[in-house]
TORVEXMI-332350 format. One line per field, with one value per residue: y, z, x of N, C-alpha, C, CB in turn; residue in one letter; residue number from 1. Coordinates in pm, whole numbers, plus 50000, padded with zeros to 5 digits. Each point is the difference from the previous one (the first is absolute). Glycine has a CB too. Example, Ala and Ser with C-alpha at 12.3 -4.5 7.8 and 13.67 -1.06 7.14 Angstrom:
% TORVEXMI-332350
nY: (49431;50222) $
nZ: (50780;49803) $
nX: (51319;50154) $
caY: (50119;50119) $
caZ: (50000;50006) $
caX: (49911;50082) $
cY: (50120;50109) $
cZ: (50000;50073) $
cX: (50090;49923) $
cbY: (49883;49937) $
cbZ: (50125;49785) $
cbX: (49811;50118) $
res: (a;s) $
n: (1;2) $
END
This chain:
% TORVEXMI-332350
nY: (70568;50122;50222;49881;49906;50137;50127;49638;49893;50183;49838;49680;50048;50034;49708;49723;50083;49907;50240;50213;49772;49782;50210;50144;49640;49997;50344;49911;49718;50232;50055;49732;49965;50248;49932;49676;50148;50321;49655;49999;50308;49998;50337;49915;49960;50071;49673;49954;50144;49785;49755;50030;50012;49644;49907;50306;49879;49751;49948;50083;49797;49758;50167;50025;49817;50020;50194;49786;49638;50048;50082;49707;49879;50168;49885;49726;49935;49772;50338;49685;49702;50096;49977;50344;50062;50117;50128;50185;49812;49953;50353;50109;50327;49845;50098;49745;49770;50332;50039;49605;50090;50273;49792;49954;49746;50196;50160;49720;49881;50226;49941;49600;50084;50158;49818;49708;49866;50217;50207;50118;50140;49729;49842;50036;49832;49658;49973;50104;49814;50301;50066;50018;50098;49843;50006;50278;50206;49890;50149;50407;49914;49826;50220;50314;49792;49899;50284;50074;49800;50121;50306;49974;49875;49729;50275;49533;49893;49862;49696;50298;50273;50359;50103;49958;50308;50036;49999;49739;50059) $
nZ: (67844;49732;50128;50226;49779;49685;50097;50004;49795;49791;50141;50059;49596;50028;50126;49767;49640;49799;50097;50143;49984;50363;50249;49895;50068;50332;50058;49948;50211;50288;49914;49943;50322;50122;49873;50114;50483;50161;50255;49975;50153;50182;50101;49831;49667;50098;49973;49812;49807;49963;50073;49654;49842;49975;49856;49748;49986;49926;49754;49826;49982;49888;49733;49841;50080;49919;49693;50096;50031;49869;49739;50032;50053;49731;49894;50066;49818;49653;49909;49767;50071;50095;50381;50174;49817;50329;49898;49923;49920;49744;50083;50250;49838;50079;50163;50131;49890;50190;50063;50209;50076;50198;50192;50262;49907;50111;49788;49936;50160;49907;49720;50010;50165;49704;49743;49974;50117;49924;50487;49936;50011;50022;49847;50099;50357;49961;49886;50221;50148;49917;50144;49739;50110;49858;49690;49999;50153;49813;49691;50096;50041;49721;49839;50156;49793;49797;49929;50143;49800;49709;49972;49651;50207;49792;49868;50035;50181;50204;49723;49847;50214;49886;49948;50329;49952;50303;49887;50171;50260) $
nX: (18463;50094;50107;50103;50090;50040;50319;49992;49937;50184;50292;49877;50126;50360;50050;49815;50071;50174;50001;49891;49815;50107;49991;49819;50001;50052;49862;49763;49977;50082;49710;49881;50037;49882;49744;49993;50214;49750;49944;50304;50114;50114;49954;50268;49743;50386;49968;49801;50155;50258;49875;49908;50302;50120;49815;50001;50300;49956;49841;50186;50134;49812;49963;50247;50028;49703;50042;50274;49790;49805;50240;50133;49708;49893;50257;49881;49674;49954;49886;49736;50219;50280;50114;49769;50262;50249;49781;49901;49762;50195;50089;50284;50012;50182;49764;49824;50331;50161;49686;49995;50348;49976;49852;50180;49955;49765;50019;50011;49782;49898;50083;49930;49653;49905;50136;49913;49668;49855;50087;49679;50215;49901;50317;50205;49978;50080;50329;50062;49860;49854;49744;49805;50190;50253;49912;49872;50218;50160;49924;50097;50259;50046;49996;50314;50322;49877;49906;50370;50073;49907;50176;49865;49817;50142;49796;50078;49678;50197;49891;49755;50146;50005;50331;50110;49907;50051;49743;49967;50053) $
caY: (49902;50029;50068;49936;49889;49929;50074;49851;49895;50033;49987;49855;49933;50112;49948;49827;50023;50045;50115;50104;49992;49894;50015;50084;49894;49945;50050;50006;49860;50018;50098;49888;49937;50065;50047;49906;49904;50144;49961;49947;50080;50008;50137;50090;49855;50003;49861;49916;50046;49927;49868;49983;50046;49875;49892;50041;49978;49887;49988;50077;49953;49821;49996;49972;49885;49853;50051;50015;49898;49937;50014;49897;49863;49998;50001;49895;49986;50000;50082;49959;49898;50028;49992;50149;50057;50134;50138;50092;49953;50039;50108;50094;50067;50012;50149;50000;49874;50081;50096;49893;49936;50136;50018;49875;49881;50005;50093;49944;49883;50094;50047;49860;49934;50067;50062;49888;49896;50053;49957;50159;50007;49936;49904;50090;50007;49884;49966;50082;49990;50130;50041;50129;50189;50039;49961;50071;50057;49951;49973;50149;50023;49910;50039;50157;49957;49969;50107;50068;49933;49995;50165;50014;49887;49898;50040;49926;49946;49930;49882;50013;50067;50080;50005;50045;50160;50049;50044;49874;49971) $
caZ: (50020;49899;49995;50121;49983;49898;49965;50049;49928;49879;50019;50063;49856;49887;50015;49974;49829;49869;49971;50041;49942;50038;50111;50006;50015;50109;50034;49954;50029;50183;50018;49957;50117;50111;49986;50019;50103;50085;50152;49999;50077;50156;50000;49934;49870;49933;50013;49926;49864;49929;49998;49907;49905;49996;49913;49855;49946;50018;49916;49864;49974;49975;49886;49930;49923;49975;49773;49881;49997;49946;49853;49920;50006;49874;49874;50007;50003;49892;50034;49895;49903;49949;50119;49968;49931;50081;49983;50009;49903;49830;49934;50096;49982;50074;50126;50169;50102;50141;50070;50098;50089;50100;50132;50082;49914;50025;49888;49863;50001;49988;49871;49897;50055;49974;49823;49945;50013;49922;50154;50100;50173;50130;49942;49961;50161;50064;49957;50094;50195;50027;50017;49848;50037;49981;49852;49915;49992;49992;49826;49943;49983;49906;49855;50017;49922;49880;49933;49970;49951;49899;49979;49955;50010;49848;49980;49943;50108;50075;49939;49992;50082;50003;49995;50134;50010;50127;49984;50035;50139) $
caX: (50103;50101;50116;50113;50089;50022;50137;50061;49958;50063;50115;50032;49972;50119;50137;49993;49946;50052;49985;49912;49841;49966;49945;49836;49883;49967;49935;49906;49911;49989;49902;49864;49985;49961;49887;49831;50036;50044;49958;50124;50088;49973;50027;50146;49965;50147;50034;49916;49975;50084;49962;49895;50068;50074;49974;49947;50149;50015;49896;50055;50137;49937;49935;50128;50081;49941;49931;50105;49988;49877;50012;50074;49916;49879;50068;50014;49882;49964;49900;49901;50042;50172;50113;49997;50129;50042;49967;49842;49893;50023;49939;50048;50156;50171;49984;49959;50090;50064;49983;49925;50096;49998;49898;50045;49897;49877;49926;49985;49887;49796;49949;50029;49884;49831;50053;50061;49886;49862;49937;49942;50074;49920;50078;50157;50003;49975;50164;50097;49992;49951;49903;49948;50044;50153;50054;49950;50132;50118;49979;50007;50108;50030;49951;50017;50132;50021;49986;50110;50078;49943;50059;49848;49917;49928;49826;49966;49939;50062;49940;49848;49952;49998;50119;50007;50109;49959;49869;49940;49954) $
cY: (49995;50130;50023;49923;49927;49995;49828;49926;50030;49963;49856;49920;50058;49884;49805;49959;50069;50148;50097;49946;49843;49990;50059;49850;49926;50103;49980;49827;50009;50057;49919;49908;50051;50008;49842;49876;50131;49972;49969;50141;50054;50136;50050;49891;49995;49843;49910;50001;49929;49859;49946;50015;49847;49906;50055;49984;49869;49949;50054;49942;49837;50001;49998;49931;49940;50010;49985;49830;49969;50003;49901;49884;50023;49961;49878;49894;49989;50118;49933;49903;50019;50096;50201;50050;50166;50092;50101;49954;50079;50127;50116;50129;49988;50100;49984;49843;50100;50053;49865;49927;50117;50014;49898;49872;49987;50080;49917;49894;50080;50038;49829;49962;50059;50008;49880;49889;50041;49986;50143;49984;49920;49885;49963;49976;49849;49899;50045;49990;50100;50039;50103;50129;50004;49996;50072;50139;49984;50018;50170;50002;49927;50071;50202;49938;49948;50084;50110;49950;50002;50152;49997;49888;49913;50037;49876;49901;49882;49831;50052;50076;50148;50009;50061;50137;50046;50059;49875;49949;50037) $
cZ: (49878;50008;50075;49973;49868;49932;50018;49949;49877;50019;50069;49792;49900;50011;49962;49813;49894;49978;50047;50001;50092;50150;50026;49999;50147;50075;50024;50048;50154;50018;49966;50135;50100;50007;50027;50174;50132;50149;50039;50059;50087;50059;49954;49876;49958;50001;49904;49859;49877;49990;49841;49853;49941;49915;49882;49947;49952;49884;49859;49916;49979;49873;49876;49966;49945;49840;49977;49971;49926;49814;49934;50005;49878;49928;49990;49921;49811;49970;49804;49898;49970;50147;49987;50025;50099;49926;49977;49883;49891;50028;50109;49968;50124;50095;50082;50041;50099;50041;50147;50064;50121;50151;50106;49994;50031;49930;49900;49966;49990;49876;49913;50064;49926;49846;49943;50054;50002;50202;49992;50078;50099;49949;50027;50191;50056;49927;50082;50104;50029;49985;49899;50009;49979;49842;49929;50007;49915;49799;49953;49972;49865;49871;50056;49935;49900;49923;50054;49901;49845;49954;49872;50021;49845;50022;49932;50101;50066;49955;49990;50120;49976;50056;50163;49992;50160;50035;50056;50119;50096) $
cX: (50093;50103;50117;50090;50048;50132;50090;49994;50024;50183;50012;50035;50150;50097;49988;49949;50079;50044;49888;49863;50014;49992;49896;49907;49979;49969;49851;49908;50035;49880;49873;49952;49954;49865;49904;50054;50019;49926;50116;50126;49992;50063;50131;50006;50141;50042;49942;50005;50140;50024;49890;50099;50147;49972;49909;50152;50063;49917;50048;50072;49984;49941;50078;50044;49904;49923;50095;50002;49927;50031;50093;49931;49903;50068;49986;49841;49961;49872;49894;50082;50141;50029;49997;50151;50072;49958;49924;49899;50068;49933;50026;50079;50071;49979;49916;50070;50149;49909;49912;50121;50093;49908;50043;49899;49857;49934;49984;49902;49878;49948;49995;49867;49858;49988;50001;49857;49894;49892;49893;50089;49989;50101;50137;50002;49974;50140;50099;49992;50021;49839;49938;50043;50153;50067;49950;50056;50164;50020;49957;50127;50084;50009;50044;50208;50033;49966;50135;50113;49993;50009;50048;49888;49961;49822;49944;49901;50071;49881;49848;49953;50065;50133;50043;50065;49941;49870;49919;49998;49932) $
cbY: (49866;49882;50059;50002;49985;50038;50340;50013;49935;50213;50261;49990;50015;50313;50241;49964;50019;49825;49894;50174;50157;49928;49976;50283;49955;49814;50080;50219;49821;50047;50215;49959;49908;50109;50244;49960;49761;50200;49914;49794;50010;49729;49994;50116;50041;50259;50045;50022;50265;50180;50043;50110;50320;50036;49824;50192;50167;50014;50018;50163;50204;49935;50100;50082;49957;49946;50186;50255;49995;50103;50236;50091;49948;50161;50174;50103;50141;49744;50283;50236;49985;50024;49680;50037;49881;49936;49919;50236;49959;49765;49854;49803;50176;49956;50163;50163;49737;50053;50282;49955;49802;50107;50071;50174;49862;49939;50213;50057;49817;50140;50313;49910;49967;50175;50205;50082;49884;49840;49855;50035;50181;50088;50061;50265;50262;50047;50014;50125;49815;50043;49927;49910;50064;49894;49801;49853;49999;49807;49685;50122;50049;49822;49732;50157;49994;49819;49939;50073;49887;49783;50062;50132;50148;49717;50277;50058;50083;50255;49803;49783;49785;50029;50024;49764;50126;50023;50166;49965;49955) $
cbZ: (50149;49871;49912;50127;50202;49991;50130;50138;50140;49951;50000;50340;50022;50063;50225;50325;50099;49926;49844;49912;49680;49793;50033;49817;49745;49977;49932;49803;49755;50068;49944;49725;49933;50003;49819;49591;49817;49764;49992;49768;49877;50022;50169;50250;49870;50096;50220;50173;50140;50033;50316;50173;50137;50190;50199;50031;50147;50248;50198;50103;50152;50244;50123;50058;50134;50301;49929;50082;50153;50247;50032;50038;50282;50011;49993;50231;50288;50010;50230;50022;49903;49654;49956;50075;49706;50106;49984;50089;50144;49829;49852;50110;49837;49795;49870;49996;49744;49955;49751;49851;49766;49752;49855;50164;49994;50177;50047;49995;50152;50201;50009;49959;50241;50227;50025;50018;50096;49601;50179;50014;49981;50060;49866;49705;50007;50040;49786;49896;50068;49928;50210;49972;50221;50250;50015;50003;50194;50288;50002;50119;50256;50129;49900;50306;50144;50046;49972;50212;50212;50063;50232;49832;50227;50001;49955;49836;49895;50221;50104;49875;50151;49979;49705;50100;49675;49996;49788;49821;49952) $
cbX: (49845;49820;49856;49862;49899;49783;49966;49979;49851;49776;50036;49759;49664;49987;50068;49892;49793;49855;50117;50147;49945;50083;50166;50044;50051;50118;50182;50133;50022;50238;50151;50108;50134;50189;50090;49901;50145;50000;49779;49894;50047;50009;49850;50180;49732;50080;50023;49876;49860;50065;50025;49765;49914;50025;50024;49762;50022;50054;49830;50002;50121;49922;49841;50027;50182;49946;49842;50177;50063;49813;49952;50206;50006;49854;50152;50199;49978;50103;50188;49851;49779;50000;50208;49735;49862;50189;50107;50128;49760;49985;49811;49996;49934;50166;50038;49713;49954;50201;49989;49768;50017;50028;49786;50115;50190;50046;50092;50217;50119;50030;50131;50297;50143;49982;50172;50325;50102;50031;50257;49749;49973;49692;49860;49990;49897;49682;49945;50012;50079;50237;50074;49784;49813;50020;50029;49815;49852;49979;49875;49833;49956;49897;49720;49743;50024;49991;49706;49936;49994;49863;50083;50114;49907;50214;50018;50210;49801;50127;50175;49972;49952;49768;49993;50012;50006;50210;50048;50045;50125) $
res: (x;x;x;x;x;x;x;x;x;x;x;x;x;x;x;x;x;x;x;x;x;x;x;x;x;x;x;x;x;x;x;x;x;x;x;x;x;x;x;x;x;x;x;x;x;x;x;x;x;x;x;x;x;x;x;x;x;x;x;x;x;x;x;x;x;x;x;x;x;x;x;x;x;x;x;x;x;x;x;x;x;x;x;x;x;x;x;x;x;x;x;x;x;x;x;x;x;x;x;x;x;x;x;x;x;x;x;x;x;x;x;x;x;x;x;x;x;x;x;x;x;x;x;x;x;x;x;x;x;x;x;x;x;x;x;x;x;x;x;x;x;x;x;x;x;x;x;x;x;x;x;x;x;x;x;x;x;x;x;x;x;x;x;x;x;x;x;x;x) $
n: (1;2;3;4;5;6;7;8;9;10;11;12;13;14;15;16;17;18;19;20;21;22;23;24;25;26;27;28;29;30;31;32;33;34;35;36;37;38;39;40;41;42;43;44;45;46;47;48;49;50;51;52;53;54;55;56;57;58;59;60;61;62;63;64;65;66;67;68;69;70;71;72;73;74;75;76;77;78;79;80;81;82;83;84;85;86;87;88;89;90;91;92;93;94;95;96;97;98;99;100;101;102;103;104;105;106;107;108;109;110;111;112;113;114;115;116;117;118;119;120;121;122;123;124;125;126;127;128;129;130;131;132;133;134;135;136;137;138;139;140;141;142;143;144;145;146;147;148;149;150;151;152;153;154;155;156;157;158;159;160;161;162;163;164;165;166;167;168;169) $
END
């Protein structure tokens, strides 16, 4: 069934999304949907499928707005006593702060979710309202561009964690 229908659900995701990778991603959660709802499809599944594909997109495009919301609300939030401050943790270089602003923001949330708050994947994925498998996908890819981005790669650790390159992913 995938390979029937995934050409479709790639180009349904192209023509409604940001971008390439954000459609491969709703690929990837249509298919998620098929698989754990495959009593549910029905002999000319095409319809259903893009039906499924609809409200991932959708979903997608909600989620978006609504982190960009939330991130201006945390800010807001006292974090141990004093008012938490915009921006990156002390001791960041200039060079993986652009090369994190290059990533799209979900990239960017994933790597800030595992690097910066100190999450797991199981953690990190339950933030994202995604599924372990998918985020843990998602945070490869993440860390494969930020290591393009990083061309030469910084070899300075990312707060106590192991420097990100390509070798590393």
């Amino acid at each position: 069934m995938y390979d029937a229908y995934a050409g479709v659900v790639l180009v349904y995701g192209l023509r409604r999304l940001a971008s390439r990778e954000d459609a491969e991603d709703a690929v990837i959660d249509v298919f998620t949907v098929i698989w754990r709802r495959l009593e549910d499809v029905p002999d000319q599944p095409l319809p259903w499928i893009l039906g499924v594909a609809r409200r991932v997109v959708a979903t997608q495009l909600r989620s978006e707005r609504s982190r960009s919301f939330l991130v201006e609300k945390l800010m807001k939030i006292s974090v141990g006593g004093r008012e938490a401050q915009p921006g990156p943790a002390p001791g960041i270089s200039g060079d993986v702060l652009r090369a994190l602003q290059e990533l799209r923001e979900w990239e960017r949330e994933a790597l800030l979710l595992i690097h910066w708050e100190g999450l797991s994947n199981r953690e990190a994925a339950r933030v994202m309202e995604c599924a372990v498998p998918l985020f843990t996908l998602r945070v490869h890819r993440a860390r494969r561009r930020l290591a393009r981005a990083l061309d030469p790669p910084v070899t300075t650790p990312l707060l106590g964690h192991e420097a990100i390159s390509e070798e590393g992913t």
